[in-house]
C-alpha positions in Angstrom: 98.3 -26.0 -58.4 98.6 -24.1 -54.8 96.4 -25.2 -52.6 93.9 -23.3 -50.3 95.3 -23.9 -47.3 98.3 -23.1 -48.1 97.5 -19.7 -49.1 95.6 -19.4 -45.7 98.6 -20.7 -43.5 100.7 -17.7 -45.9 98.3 -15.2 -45.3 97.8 -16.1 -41.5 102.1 -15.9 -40.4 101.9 -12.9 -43.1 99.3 -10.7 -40.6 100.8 -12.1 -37.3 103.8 -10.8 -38.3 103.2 -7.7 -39.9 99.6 -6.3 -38.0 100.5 -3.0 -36.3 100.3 -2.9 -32.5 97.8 -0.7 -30.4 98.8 -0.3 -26.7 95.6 -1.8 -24.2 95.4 1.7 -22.7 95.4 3.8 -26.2 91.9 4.1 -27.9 92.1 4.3 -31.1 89.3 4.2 -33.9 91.5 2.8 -36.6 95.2 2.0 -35.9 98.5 4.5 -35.8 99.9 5.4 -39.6 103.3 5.1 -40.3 103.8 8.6 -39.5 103.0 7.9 -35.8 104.3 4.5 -35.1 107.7 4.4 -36.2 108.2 0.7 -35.4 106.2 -0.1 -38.9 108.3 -0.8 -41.9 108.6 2.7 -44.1 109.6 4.2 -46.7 109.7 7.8 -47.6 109.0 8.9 -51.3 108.6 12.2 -52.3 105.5 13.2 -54.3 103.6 16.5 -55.0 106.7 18.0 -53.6 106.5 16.6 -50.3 108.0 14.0 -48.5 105.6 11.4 -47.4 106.5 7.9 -45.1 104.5 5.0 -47.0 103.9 1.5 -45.1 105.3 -1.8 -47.1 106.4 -5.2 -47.3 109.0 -7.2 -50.0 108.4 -10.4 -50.7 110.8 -13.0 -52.2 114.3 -12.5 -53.9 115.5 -8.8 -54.9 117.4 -10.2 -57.6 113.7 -11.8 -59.4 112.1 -9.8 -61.8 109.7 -7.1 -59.7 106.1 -7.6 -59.3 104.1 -4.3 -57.9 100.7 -5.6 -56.5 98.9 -2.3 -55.8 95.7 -2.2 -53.5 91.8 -0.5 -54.2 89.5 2.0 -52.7 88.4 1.4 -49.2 91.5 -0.8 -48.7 95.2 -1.4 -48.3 97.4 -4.4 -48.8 96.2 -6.5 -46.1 93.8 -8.5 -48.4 96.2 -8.6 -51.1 98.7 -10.8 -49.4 98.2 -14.2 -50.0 99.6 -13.0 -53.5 102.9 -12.9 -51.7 103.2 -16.9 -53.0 103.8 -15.2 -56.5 107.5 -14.4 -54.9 109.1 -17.8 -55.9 109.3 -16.2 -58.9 108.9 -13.0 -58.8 110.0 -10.0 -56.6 106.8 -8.9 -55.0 106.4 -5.2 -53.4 103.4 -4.8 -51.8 102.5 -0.9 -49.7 99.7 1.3 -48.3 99.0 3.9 -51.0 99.5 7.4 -49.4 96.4 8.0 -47.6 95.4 4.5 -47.2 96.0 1.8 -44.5 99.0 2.9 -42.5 101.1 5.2 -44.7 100.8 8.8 -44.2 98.2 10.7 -44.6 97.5 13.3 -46.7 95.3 16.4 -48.5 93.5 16.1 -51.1 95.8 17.9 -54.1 98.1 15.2 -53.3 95.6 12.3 -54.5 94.9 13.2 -57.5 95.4 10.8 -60.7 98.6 12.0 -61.6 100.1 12.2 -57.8 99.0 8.4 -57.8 101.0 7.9 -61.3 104.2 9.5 -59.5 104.1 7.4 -56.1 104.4 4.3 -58.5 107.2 5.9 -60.3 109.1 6.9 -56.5 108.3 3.2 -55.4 109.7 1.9 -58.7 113.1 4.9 -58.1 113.6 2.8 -55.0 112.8 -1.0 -55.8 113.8 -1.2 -59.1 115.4 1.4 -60.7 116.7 -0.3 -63.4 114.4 -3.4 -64.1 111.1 -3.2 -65.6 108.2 -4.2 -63.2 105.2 -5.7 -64.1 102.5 -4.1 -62.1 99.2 -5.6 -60.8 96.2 -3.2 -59.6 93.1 -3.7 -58.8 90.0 -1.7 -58.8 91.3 2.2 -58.4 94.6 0.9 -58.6 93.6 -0.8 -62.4 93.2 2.8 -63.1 96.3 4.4 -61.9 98.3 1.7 -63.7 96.8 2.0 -66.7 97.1 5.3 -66.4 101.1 4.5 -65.1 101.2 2.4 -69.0 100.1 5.7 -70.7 102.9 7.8 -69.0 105.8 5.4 -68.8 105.1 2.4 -71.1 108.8 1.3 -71.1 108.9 0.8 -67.1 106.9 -2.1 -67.8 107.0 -5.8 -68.2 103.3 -6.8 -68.5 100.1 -5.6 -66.6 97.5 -6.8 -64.7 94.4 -5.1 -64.4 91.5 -6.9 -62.1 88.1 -5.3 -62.3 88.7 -1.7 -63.3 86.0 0.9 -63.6 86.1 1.7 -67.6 88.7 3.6 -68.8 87.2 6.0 -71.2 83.6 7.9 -69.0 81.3 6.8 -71.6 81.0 3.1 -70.7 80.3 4.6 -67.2 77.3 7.0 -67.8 75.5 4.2 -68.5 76.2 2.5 -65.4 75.6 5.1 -63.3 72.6 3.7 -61.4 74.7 0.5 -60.5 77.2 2.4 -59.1 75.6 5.2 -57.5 78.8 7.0 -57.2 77.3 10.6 -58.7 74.5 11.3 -56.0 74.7 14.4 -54.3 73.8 12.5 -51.1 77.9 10.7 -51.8 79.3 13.5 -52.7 78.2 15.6 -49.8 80.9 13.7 -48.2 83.9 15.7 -49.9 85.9 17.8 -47.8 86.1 21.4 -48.7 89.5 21.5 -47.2 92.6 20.4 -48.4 93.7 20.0 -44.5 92.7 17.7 -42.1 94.3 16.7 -38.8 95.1 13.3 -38.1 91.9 12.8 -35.5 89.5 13.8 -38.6 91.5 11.7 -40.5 91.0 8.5 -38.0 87.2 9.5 -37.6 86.6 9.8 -41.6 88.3 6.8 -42.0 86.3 5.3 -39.3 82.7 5.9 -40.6 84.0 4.6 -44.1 84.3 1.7 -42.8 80.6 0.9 -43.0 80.5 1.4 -46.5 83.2 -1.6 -46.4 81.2 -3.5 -44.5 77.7 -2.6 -46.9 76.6 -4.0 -49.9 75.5 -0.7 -50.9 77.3 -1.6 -54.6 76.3 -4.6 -55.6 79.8 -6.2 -56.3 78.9 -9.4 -54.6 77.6 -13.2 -55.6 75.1 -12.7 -52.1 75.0 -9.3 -50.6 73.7 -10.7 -47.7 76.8 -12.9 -47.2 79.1 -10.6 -48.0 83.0 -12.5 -48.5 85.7 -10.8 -46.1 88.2 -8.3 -46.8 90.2 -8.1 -43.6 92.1 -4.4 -43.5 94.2 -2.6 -41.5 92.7 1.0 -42.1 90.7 2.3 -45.4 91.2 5.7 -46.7 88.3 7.7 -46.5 89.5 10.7 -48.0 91.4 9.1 -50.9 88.4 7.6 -52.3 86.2 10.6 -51.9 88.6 12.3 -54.0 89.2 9.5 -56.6 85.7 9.4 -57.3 84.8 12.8 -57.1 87.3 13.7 -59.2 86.2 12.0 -62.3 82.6 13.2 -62.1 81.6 16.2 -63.7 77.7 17.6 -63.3 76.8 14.2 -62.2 78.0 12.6 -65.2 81.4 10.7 -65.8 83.4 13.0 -67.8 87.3 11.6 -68.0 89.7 9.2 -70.1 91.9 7.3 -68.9 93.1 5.7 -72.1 95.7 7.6 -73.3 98.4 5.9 -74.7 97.2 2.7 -74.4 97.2 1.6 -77.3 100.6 1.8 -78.4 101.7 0.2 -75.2 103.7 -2.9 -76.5 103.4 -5.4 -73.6 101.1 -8.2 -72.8 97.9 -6.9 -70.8 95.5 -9.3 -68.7 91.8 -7.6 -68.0 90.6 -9.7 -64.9 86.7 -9.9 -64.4 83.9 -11.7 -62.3 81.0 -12.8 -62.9 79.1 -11.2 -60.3 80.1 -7.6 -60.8 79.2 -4.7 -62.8 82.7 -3.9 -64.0 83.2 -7.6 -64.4 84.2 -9.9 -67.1 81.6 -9.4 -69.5 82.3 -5.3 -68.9 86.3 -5.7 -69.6 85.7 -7.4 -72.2 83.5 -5.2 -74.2 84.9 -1.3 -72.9 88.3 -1.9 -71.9 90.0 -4.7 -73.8 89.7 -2.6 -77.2 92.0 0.1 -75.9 94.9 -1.7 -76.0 96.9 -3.5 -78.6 97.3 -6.8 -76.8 95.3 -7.2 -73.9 93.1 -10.6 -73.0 90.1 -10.9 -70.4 90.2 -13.7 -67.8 86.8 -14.7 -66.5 86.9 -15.7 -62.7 83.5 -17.5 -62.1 81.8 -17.4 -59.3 82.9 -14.2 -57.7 82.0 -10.4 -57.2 84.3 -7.8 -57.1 86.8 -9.4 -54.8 88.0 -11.8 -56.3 90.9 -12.5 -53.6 89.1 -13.1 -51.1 86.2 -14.8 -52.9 87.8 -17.3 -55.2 92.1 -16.7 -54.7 92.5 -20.1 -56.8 91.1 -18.9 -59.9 93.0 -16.4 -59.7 96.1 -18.0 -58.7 95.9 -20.1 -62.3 95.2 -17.3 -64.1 98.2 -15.0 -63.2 100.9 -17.8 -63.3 98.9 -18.6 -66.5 99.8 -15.7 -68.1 102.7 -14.0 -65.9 106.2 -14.5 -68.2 108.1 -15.7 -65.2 105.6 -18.8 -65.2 
């Protein structure tokens, strides 16, 4: 069993060593992207048909099996890090999505669903082009490898999903008044315009921040003490457009199931008990849509579950990851 502190001393080294730098006499809202600090690690993938730098990290042996842990809404990998103690056995690659934390950012017809599919499939072109990965999302990122399963089911290994939103609209529509994610007053927020410089980028990302910081979704065991989830830079306009996207005349109208079913490999559904979307949620929507899929309960916990109980979740992914 890992212990806490280790995972804090990991996660602690992991940050000092990797947080990006803002000169003392640059103001900045949220820190440089990748795109103008060239001293961050990058890689460039091309998606959408552009060419697009992306900010990332490696953890552990290139020669191990690949592990793609991809981040959610609001975020980028920063919270996900202490998972880097996965890479004794496995090869873990870790990056901002485009338009999130420090990669590059970009318009809104490169964000859509199946842009998001393709920057999985350029990381995977350039980390492991010949190995299966098994890929680990959470949130948004549930979605985009599920839909990833759907599209190119022999890429992978096994799957992890942690808390995503259902996968077929219908077990969302009921939801909707949790969520609150079809009221005109939220979707006033979307950007006409597929073009926005990087200063309305930094402010957008800026004021998103506050819904970070809310408890406007009631995710949370105590939504007056909400647990932390330390980023470098959300993406504003990446989840406007994620969850705009899927919404239809104020109604969820989308399915994201497609070719699940037939998808060979081991699946783990990961839910809380102190969520909407959480364990009792995977378990009744989204477990059914695929052929062998099981639901881990992590008590004690909202919607992030990294941050709010890592240990549980620690057992539970070396519980059921093959390398372990």
């Amino acid at each position: 069993m890992i212990k806490l502190s280790t995972v804090l001393l990991i996660t602690i080294c992991l940050t000092a060593s990797c947080a990006p730098g803002v000169c003392l006499n640059e103001f900045r809202l949220v820190p440089p992207t990748v795109a103008e600090d060239p001293s961050l690690p990058s890689v460039t993938i091309h998606v959408s048909g552009n060419d697009r730098k992306v900010h990332f990290l490696t953890f552990g042996n290139p020669l191990l099996p690949p592990l793609f842990i991809l981040h959610g809404s609001l975020s980028d990998m920063r919270p996900y890090l202490p998972l880097a103690v996965l890479s004794n056995k496995y090869y873990c690659v870790m990056w901002d999505m485009r338009g999130n934390g420090l990669s590059e950012r970009v318009g809104k017809s490169e964000l859509t669903y199946a842009s998001m599919v393709e920057e999985i499939k350029a990381m995977k072109n350039i980390f492991s082009p010949t190995n299966k990965i098994t890929l680990l999302g959470h949130s948004w990122s549930a979605v985009f490898t599920a839909l990833y399963i759907g599209k190119y089911p022999a890429d992978v290994e096994q799957a992890v999903l942690l808390e995503s939103i259902g996968l077929q609209s219908d077990s969302m529509n009921s939801m909707e008044s949790i969520l609150n994610l079809a009221t005109s007053a939220y979707l006033e927020m979307a950007y006409s315009t597929d073009i926005l410089s990087p200063s309305t980028h930094e402010l957008l990302d800026f004021k998103m921040l506050a819904m970070l910081k809310s408890a406007v979704r009631n995710f949370f065991v105590d939504k007056n003490n909400l647990p932390p989830w330390p980023v470098w830079r959300v993406g504003g306009l990446a989840l406007i457009v994620w969850e705009s996207e899927c919404i239809s005349d104020g109604k969820y109208l989308y399915d994201f199931s497609h070719g699940l079913m037939s998808y060979p490999g081991s699946v783990l559904l990961v839910g809380s008990d102190h969520s909407p979307i959480g364990y009792d949620f995977q378990n009744k929507y989204n477990k059914n849509l695929f052929s062998n899929a099981t639901v881990l309960m992590i008590s004690n916990s909202g919607h992030r579950i990294i941050t709010e109980n890592f240990q549980a979740l620690y057992d539970g992914l070396t519980n059921f990851l093959n390398e372990f």
